[in-house]
C-alpha positions as CSV (number, residue, x, y, z in Angstrom):
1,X,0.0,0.0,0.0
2,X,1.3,3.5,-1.0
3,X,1.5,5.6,2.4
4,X,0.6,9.3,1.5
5,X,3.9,10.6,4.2
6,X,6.5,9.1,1.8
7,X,5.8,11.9,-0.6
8,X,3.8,8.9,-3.6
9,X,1.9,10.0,-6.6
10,X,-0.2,8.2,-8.7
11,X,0.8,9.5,-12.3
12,X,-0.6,6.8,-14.1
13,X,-1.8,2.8,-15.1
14,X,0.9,0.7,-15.9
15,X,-1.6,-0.7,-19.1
16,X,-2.2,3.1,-20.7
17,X,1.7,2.9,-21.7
18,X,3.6,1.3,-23.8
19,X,7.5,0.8,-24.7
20,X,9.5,3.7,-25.3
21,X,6.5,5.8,-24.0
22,X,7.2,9.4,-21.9
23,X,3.8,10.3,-19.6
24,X,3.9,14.0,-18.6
25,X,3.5,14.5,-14.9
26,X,2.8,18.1,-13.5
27,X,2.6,18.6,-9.4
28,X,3.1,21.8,-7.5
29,X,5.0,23.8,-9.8
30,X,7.4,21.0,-11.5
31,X,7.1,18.9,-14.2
32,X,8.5,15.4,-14.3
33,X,9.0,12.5,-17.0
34,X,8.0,8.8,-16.3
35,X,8.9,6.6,-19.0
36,X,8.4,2.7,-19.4
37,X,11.1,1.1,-21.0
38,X,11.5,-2.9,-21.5
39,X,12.9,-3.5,-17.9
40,X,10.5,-1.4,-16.3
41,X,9.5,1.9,-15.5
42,X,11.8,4.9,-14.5
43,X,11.2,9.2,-13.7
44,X,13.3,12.0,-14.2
45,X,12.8,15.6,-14.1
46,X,10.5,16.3,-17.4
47,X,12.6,19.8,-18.5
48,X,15.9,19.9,-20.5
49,X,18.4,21.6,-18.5
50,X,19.9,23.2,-21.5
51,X,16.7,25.6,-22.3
52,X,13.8,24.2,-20.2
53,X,12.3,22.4,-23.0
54,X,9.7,19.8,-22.0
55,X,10.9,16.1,-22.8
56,X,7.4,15.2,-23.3
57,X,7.7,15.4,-27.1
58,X,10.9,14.0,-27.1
59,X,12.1,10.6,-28.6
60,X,13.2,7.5,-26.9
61,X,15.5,4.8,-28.0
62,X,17.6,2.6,-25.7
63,X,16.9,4.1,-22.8
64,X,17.8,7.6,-23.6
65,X,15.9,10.2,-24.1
66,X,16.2,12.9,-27.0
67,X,15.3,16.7,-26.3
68,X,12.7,17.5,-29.5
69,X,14.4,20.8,-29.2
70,X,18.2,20.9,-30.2
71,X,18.5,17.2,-29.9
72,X,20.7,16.9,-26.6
73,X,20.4,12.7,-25.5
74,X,20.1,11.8,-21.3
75,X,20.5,8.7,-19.9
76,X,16.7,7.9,-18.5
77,X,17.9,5.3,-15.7
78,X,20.9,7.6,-14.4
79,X,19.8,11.1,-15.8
80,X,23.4,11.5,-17.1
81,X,23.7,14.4,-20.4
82,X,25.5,12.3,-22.9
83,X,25.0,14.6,-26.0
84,X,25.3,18.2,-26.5
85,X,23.8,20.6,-26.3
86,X,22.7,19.1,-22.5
87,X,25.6,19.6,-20.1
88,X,23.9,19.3,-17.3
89,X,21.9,15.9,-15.8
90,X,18.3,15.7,-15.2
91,X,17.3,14.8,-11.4
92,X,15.9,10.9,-11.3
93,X,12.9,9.9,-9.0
94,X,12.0,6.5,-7.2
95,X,9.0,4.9,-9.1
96,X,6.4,2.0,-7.9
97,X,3.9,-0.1,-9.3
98,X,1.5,-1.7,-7.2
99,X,-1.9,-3.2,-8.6
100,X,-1.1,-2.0,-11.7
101,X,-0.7,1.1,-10.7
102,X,2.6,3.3,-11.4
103,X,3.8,5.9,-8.9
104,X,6.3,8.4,-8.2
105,X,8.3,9.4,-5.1
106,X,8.5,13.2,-5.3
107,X,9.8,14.8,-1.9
């Protein structure tokens, strides 16, 4: 059971995503990234910290993620910048499923 103290929140159902898919997440004033990928499901902050671009509309492939803007590539498990433009990496977050439902640990 998720415990509402821990900081959880439901973002989604684990059967509305598939492969490769990125589901927006907006809470208090931040946007965040969860994305499933073939070994499960992962979070990171959802704006390029080269020029605040949501990743949203980005493009993944092999567990990276590609800023639709000028193209700068993060690692989605570690949040690492591997490409330029992106020098900087993006924040990861703890994620859950439980019943089929997928959650994030924002604190």
């Amino acid at each position: 059971m998720v415990i509402e103290n821990e900081n959880w929140q439901h973002v989604g159902e684990t059967d509305n995503m598939d492969v490769e898919d990125i589901l927006r997440f907006d809470h208090k004033d931040k946007t965040y990234c969860i994305y499933k990928l073939e070994d499960g499901f992962y979070a990171t902050d959802g704006v390029c910290t080269h020029e605040a671009v949501h990743l949203e509309d980005g493009i993944v492939v092999d567990g990276e993620i590609e800023c639709p803007m000028h193209q700068g590539i993060f690692n989605i498990k570690s949040g690492e910048a591997i490409s330029p433009p992106a020098c900087k990496d993006l924040k990861t977050y703890p994620i859950k499923v439980e019943n089929d439902k997928v959650y994030i640990k924002i604190s």
